[in-house]
C-alpha positions in Angstrom: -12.6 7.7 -22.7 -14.3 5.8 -19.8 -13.3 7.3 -16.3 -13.8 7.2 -13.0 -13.9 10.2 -10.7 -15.8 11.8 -7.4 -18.5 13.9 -8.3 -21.1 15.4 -6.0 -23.6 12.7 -6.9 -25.6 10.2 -4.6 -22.7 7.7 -5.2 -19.7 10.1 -5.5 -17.9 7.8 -7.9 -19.3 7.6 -11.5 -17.8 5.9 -14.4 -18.4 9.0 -17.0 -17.0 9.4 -20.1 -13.9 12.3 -20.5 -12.1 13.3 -23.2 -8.5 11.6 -23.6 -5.6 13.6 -22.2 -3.5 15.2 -24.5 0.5 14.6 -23.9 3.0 17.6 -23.8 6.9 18.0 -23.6 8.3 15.0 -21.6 5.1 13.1 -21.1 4.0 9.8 -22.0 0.3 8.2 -22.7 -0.3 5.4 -20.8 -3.2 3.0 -22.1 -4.2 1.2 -18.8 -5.1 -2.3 -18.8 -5.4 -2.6 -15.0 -5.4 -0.5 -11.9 -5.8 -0.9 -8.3 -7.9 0.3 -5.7 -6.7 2.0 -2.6 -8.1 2.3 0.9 -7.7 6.3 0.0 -9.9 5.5 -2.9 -12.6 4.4 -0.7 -12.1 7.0 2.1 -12.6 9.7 -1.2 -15.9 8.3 -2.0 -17.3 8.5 1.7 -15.9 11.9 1.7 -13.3 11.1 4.6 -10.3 12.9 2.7 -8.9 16.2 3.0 -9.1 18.3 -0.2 -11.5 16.0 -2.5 -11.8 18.0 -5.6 -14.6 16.6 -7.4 -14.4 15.7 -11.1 -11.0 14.2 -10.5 -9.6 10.8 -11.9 -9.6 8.5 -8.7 -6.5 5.9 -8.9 -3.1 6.0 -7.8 -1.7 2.1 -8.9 -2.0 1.7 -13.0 -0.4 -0.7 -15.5 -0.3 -0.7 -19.0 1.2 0.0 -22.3 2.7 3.5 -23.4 1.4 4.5 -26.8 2.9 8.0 -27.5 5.7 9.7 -26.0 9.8 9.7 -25.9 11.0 6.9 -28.4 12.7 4.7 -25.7 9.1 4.4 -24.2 7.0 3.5 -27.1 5.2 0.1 -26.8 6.5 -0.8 -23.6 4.6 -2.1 -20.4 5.1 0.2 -17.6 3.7 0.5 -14.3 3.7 4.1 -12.7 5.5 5.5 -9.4 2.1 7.7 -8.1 4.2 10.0 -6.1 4.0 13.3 -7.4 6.5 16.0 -5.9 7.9 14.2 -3.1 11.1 16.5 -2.8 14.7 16.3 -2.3 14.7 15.1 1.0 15.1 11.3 1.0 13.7 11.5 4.8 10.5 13.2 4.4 8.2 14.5 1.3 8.0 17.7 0.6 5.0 20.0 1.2 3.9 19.8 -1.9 3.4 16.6 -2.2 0.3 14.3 -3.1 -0.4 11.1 -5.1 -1.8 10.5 -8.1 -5.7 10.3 -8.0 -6.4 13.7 -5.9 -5.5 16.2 -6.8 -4.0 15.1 -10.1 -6.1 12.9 -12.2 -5.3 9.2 -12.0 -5.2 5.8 -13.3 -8.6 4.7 -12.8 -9.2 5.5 -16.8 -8.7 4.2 -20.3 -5.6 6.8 -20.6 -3.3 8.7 -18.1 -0.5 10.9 -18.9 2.4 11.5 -17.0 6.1 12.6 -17.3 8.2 9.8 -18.5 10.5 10.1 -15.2 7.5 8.4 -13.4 7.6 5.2 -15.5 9.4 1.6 -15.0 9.3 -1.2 -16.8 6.5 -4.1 -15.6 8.1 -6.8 -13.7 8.4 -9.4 -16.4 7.2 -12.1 -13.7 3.9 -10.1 -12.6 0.2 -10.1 -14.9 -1.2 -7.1 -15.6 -3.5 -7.8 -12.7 -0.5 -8.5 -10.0 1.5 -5.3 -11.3 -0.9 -2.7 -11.3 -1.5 -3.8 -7.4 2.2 -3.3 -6.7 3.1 0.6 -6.8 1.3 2.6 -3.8 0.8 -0.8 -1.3 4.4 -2.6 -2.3 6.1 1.3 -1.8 4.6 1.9 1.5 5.5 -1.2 2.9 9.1 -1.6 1.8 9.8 1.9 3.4 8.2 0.7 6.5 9.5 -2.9 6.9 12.7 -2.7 4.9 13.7 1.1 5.5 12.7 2.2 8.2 11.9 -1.3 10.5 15.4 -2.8 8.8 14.2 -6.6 8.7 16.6 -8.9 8.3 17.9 -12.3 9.1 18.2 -13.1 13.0 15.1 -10.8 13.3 11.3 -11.2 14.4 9.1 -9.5 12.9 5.2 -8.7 13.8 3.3 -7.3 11.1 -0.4 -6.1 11.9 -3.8 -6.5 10.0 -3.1 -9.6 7.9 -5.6 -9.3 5.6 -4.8 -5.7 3.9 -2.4 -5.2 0.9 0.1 -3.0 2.4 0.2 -5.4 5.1 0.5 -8.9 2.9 3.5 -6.4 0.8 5.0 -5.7 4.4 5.0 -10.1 4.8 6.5 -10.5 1.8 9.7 -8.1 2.4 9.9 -9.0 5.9 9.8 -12.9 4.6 12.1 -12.3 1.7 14.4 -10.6 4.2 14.9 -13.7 5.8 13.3 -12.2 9.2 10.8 -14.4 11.0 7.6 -13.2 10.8 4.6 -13.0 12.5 0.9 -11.6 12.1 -2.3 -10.8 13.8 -5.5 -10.0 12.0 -9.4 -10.8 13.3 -9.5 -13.7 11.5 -8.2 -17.1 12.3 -8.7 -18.2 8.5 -6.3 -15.2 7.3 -3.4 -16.1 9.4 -3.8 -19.6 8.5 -3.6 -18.4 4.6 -0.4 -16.1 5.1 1.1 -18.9 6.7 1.5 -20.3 3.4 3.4 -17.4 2.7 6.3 -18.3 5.0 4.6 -16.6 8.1 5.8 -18.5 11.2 2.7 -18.1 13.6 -0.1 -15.7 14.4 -2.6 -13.6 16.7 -6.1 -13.2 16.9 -6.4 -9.5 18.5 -9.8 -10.4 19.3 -8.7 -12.0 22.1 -8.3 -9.6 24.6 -4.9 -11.2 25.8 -3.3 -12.2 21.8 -0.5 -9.8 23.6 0.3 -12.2 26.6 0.6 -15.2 24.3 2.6 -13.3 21.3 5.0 -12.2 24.6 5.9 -15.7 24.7 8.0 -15.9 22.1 10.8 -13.6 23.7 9.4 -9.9 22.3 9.9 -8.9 18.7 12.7 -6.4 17.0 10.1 -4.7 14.7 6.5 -4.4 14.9 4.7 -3.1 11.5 1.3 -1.3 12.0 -1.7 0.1 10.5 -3.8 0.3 13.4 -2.9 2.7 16.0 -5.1 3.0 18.6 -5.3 1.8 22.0 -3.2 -1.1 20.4 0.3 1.1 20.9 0.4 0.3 24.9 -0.2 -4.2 23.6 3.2 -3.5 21.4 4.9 -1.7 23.7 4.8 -4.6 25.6 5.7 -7.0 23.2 8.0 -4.7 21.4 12.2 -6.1 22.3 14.2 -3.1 24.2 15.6 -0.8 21.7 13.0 -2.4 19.3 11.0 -0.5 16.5 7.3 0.2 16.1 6.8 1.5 12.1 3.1 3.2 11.9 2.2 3.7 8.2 -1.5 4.3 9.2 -3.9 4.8 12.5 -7.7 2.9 11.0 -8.5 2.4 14.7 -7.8 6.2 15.7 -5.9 7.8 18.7 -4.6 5.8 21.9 -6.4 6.7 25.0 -2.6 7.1 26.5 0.4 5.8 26.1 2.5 4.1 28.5 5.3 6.8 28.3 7.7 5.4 31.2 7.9 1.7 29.3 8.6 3.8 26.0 11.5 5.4 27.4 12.3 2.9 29.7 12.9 0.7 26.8 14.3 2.8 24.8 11.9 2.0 21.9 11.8 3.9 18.8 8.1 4.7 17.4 8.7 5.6 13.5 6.1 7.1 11.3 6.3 6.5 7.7 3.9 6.7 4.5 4.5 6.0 0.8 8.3 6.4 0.1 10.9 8.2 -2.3 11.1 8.3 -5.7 15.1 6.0 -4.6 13.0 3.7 -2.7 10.4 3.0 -5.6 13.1 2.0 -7.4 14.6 0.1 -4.8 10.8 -1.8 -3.9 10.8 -2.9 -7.6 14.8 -4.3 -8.0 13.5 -6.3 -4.4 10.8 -7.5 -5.7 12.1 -8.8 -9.1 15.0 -10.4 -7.1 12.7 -12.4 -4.6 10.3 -12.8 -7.4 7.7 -11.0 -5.1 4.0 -11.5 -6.4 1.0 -9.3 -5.1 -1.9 -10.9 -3.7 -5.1 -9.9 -5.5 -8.1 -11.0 -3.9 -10.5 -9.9 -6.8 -10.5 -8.8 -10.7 -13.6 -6.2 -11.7 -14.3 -5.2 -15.3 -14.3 -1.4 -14.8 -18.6 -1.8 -15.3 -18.7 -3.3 -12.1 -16.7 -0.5 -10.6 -19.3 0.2 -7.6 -19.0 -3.9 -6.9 -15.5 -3.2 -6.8 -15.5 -0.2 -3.7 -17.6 -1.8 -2.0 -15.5 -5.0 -1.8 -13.4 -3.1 0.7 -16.5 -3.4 2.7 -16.8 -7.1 3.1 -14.9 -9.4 5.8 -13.4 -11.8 4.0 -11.3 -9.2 1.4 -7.6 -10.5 1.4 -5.3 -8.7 -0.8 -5.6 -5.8 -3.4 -8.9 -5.2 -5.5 -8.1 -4.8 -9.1 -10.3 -3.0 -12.0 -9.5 -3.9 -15.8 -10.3 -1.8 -18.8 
């Protein structure tokens, strides 16, 4: 079967031929028909992740249809939870946790296996295309905005980087929540296209002083980020007292400082989060079959053009998940 893993290579990613898994006990075989690229999946290829073990199966989002397995399986579309060992602990995963696609061969392929306890039925309202972008993005961001930022009607909501998946799954909770909600992103063009997504306004944070204007408004309950940086000290201004800043991510590195005495001052809570529970992946899915939540995907690849597809992450204008069909 046709696969693509990191290899030592020039390119680390080739598309190589393997030989189909074979399924044991409580397994099921999945025949993908589409799968989603992650920003991990890029950061494997430039060799930017701890632990690459190379001849794995990249991939951690995959739809498709389960050919052998349990009976109650058989035929049916499914989209797979990629956690793998999060742990009893609702709070926090476990130590010996990881997601599919490094260290455990993933869905980038014609054929995964994996036990049947990580399968759900496709949202009947979502292509193959929408739901194999929903599983890793659409899980981190209802932990973060839902979970952990509680968005809600009556509340304003700032979510960061408009233009990234997690981020467009994070606008769609915190819209569907009935929060008002709020972006910034580098790009005037992206904010004016997730304004048709019910967003109420946004921020260029190329403007050295987006922060002073967003302050306008009166502060905001929850702020959503991916950034990190020397960004922390702009929300903590903007940030309501007793507020919330969620940080599923830190692309822009480590603040310089951080303005400790308006933290506690404040009494702000800053809240890591990443991925979510095996509960909450259920959870993301019932929420977004009840708002009838559908992923944005910027661009379809036919698995030959897989190297087009990575480096799609590279250009400006991306907006929304990159998908890969087989």
């Amino acid at each position: 079967m046709k696969a693509i893993t990191i290899t030592q290579e020039s390119e680390p990613i080739q598309l190589v031929d393997i030989d189909r898994p074979e399924v044991v006990s409580d397994e099921c075989l999945v025949k993908i028909s589409a799968a989603a690229l992650n920003r991990r999946d890029q950061w494997i290829r430039e060799g930017m992740y701890p632990g690459i073990q190379f001849g794995t199966v990249l991939g951690s989002d995959g739809c498709g249809v389960v050919g052998e397995g349990p009976a109650e399986w058989k035929g049916k579309e499914v989209i797979i939870n990629p956690n793998v060992e999060w742990g009893d602990n609702p709070e926090v995963q476990s130590s010996k946790y990881s997601v599919l696609g490094m260290p455990t061969n993933g869905t980038l392929a014609e054929y995964i296996n994996v036990p049947a306890h990580r399968l759900h039925e496709k949202p009947a309202h979502l292509s193959d295309e929408e739901a194999a972008a929903l599983p890793l993005a659409g899980l981190t961001a209802f932990r973060a905005t839902i979970k952990k930022g509680d968005a809600k009607a009556g509340k304003r909501v700032l979510v960061t980087g408009a233009g990234g998946g997690v981020s467009q799954f994070a606008i769609a909770f915190a819209v569907s929540s009935g929060a008002d909600v709020y972006v910034t992103s580098g790009s005037n063009d992206k904010i004016d296209r997730v304004k048709e997504f019910g967003v109420k306004g946004g921020f260029n944070y190329k403007d050295e002083k987006w922060f002073k204007e967003a302050g306008q408004l009166g502060g905001f309950d929850v702020i959503i980020d991916s950034a990190g940086g020397n960004q922390l000290n702009n929300y903590l201004k903007i940030v309501k007292p007793a507020g919330r800043i969620v940080m599923y991510g830190s692309t822009t590195g480590y603040p310089e400082k951080v303005d400790v005495f308006r933290l506690f001052w404040s009494q702000v809570q800053i809240m890591g989060s990443t991925m979510g529970s095996d509960e909450e992946f259920g959870e993301m899915l019932d929420w977004v079959n009840k708002h009838q939540i559908k992923p944005t995907v910027d661009k379809v690849f036919d698995v030959g053009d897989y190297l087009q597809a990575f480096d799609r992450f590279k250009e400006p204008d991306s907006f929304g998940k990159i998908v890969v069909t087989f």
